[in-house]
C-alpha positions as CSV (number, residue, x, y, z in Angstrom):
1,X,90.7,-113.1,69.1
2,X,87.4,-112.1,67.4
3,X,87.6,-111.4,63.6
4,X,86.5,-107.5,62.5
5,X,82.8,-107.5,61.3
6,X,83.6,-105.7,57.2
7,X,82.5,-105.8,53.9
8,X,85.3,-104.9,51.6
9,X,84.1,-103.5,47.5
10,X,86.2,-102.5,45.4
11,X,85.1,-98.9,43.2
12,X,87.2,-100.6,40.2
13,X,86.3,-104.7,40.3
14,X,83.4,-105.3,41.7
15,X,79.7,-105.2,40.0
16,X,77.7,-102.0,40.1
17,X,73.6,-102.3,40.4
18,X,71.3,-100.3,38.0
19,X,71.1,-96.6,39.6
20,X,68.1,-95.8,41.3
21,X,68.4,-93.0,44.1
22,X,65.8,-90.3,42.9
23,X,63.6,-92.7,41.8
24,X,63.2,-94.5,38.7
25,X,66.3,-96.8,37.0
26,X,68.7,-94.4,35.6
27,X,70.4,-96.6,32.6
28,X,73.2,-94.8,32.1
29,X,74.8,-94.4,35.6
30,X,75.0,-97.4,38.1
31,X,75.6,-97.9,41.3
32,X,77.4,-99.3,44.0
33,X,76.8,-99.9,47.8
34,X,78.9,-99.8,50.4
35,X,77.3,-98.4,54.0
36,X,74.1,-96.8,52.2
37,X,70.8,-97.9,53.8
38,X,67.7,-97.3,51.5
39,X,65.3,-96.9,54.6
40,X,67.3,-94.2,56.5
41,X,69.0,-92.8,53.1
42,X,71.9,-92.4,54.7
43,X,75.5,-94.2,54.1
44,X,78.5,-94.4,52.0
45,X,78.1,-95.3,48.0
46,X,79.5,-95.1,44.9
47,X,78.1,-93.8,41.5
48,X,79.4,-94.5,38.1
49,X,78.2,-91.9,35.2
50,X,78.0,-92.7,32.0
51,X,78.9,-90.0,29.3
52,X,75.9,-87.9,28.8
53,X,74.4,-88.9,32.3
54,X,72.2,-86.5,34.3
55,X,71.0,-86.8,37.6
56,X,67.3,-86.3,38.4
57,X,66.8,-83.0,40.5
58,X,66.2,-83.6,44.4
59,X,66.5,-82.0,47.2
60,X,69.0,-83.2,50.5
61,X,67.4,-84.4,53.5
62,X,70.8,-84.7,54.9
63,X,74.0,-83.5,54.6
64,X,75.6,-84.9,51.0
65,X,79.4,-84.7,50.5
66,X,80.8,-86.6,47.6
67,X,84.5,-87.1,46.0
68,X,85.3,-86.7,42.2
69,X,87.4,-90.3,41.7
70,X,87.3,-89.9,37.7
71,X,86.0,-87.6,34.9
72,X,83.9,-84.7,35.4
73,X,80.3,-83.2,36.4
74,X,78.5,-80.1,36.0
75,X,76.6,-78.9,38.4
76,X,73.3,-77.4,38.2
77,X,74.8,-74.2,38.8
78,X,77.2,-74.4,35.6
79,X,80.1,-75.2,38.3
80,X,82.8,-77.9,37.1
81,X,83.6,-80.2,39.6
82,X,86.8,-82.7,38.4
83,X,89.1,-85.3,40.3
84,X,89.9,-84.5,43.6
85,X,87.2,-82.1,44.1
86,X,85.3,-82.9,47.7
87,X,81.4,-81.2,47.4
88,X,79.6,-80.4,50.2
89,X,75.4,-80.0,50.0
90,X,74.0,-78.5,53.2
91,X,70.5,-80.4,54.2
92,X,67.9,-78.7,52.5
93,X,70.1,-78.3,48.9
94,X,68.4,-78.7,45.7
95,X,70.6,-79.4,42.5
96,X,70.9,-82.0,40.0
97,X,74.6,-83.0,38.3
98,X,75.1,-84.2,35.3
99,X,78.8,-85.1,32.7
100,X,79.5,-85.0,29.4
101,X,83.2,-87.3,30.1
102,X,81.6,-89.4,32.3
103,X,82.3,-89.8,35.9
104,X,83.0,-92.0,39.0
105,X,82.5,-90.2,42.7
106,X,81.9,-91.4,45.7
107,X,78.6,-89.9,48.0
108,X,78.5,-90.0,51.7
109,X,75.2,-88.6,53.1
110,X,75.0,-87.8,56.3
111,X,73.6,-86.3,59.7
112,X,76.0,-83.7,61.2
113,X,76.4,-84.3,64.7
């Protein structure tokens, strides 16, 4: 019997790369992949925020849905987004996030079929 083709990372062991997304190195968040592809920008990943961390504002190619695992964010809007919350950005979406807690969520982007 073949073997499943999988990569397993763990949110809570493994290490996180310097954050990068929008741009330039972010210093205060990191990040780690699991699915994401650079090329297509598309994929599953996970970002870790430091306290104080902001995101550069962009705008979504793609759809972007991410999960609150830990802490908090405020969104660009003034909207506070804490564990458990699921987000949903249509394609076309500009905002920027940032937390004064810190945060860890986890950021699918996506093409809706």
């Amino acid at each position: 019997m073949n073997q499943p083709q999988r990569s397993i990372v763990n949110v809570y062991d493994d290490d996180y790369a310097p954050y990068d997304m929008e741009g330039p190195v972010q210093d205060d968040m990191s990040l780690l992949v699991g699915s994401y592809n650079n090329d297509s920008q598309r994929g599953i990943y996970v970002i870790r925020m430091q306290p104080g961390a902001e995101t550069i504002a962009h705008t979504h190619g793609c759809t972007e849905e991410f999960l609150i695992l830990e802490g908090e964010l405020i969104e660009s809007d003034g909207t506070v987004l804490k564990r458990g919350d699921l987000v949903t950005y249509e394609p076309g979406s500009h905002h920027n996030s940032r937390t004064e807690t810190g945060c860890l969520l986890i950021g699918f982007d996506w093409d809706r079929v």
